[in-house]
N, C-alpha and C positions, 0 to 999 in steps of 0.2 A: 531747763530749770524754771520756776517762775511760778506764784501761786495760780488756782482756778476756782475763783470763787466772783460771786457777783457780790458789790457792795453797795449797799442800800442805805446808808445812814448818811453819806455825805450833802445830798443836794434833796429839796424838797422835791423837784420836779424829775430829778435823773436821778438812774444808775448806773453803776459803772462794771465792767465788766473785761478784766487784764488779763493779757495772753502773750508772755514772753518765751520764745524760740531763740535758742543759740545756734548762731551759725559758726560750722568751724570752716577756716580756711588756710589755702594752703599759702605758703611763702607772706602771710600775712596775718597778724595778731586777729583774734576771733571776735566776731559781732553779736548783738542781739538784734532783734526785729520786735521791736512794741505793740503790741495790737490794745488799743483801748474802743471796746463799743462798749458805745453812749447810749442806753436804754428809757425809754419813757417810762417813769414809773406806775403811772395810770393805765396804759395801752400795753405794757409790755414787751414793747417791741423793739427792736436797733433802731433807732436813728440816725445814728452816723458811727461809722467807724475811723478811727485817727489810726494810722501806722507810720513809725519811722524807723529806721535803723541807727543802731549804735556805732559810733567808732572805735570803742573798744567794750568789751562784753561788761555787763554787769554783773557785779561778786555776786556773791553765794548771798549776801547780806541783803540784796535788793529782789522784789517782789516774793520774797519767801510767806512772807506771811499779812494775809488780810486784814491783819489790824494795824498794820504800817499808814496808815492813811490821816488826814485831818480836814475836818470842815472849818470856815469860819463864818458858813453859813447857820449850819446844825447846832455847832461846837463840839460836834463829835472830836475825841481827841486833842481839842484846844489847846488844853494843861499838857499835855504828854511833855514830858523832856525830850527835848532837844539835842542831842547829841552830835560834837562834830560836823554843824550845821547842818544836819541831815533832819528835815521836817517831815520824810514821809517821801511814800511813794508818789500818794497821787494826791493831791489836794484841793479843794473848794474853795472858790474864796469869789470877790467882787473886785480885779485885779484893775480893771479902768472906770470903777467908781458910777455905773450906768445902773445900775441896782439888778442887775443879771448874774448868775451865776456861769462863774468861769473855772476853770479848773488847768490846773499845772503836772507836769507827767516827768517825774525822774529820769535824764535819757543817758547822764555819765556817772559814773562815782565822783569823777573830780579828785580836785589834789586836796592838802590840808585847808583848803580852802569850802569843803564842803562838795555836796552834788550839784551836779547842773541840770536845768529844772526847761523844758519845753513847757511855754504856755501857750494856751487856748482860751480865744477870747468869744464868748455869745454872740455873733451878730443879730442875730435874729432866732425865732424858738427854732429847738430844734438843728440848728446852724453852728458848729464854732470854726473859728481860724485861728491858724496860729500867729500869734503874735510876734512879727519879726526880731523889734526892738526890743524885749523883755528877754526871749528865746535866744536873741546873741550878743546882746548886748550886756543886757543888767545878769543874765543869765544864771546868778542865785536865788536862792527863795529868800524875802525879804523879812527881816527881825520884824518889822515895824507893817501895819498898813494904817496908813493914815488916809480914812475917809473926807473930813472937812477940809484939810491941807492937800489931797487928791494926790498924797506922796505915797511912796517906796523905799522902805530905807533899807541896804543889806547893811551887813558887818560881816567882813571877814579878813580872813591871817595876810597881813601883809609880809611879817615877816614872824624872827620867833619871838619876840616882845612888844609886836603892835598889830594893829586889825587899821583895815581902810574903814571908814563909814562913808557911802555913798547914798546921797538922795535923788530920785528920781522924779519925775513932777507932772503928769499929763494933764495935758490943755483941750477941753473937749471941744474948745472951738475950732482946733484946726485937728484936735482928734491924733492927738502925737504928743510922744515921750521925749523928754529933755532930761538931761542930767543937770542939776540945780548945786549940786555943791560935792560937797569931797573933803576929808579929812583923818589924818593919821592919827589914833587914838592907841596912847601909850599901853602896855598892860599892867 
């Protein structure tokens, strides 16, 4: 299952290009395998490819369709609603504030709390890594990106009548993510 289509509107310098395989297994719930090549939009060419495996398969609901995505580079999809914390499959953004274009990869459905999101950070052209602390840590995609305050804010269901809000805070002197605060936000 999983769309084949190359997308071209999210990053000025990359494209992107998803390829989800279901694996079924025996005496144990079924996986996916993520394939995202990273395409140069001027050359044409891979750059790099990211693969991981799922822990548990992704719905029917994830990589169906090509316009699941959002920049907030482009603004492609910007406004799109939001739904069930679900921002998209794959998305563009400036996640540690270096003015590079980085990108986040759908890798769980997640519980009522939204999907869980793998990022990928630029190191250099042509280059990204995954971001450990984002990737297991903050491991939502966040309501909030705050450029000048160099935050990360998620919200999500704590329970059935509150949401946690979590800010996150990178220090580019020492080049690492901190969690800065925390707070139970009635509904």
């Amino acid at each position: 299952h999983g769309q084949t289509c190359i997308i071209t509107g999210l990053s000025n310098t990359y494209d992107f290009k998803p390829d989800i395989k279901r694996i079924k297994l025996v005496n144990a719930p079924d996986s996916c395998i993520v394939t995202i090549f990273v395409e140069n939009k001027m050359k044409k060419q891979t750059v790099q490819t990211v693969r991981f495996g799922t822990e548990y398969p992704l719905s029917k609901r994830s990589f169906v369709s090509c316009n699941n995505v959002r920049s907030y580079t482009t603004g492609i999809n910007l406004n799109a609603e939001v739904v069930d914390n679900d921002f998209g499959d794959l998305i563009v953004a400036d996640f540690n504030f270096d003015n590079k274009e980085d990108f986040a990869v759908k890798r769980e459905e997640g519980g009522n709390g939204g999907p869980l999101y793998n990022y990928y950070i630029q190191t250099s052209p042509n280059a990204f890594k995954l971001d450990k602390f984002l990737s297991e840590t903050m491991i939502f995609f966040p309501k909030e990106i705050n450029k000048s305050n160099r935050t990360l804010t998620t919200l999500v269901h704590a329970s059935a009548v509150s949401v946690c809000e979590t800010i996150y805070k990178f220090d580019s002197a020492t080049n690492k993510w901190e969690e800065i605060g925390q707070r139970i936000i009635q509904d």
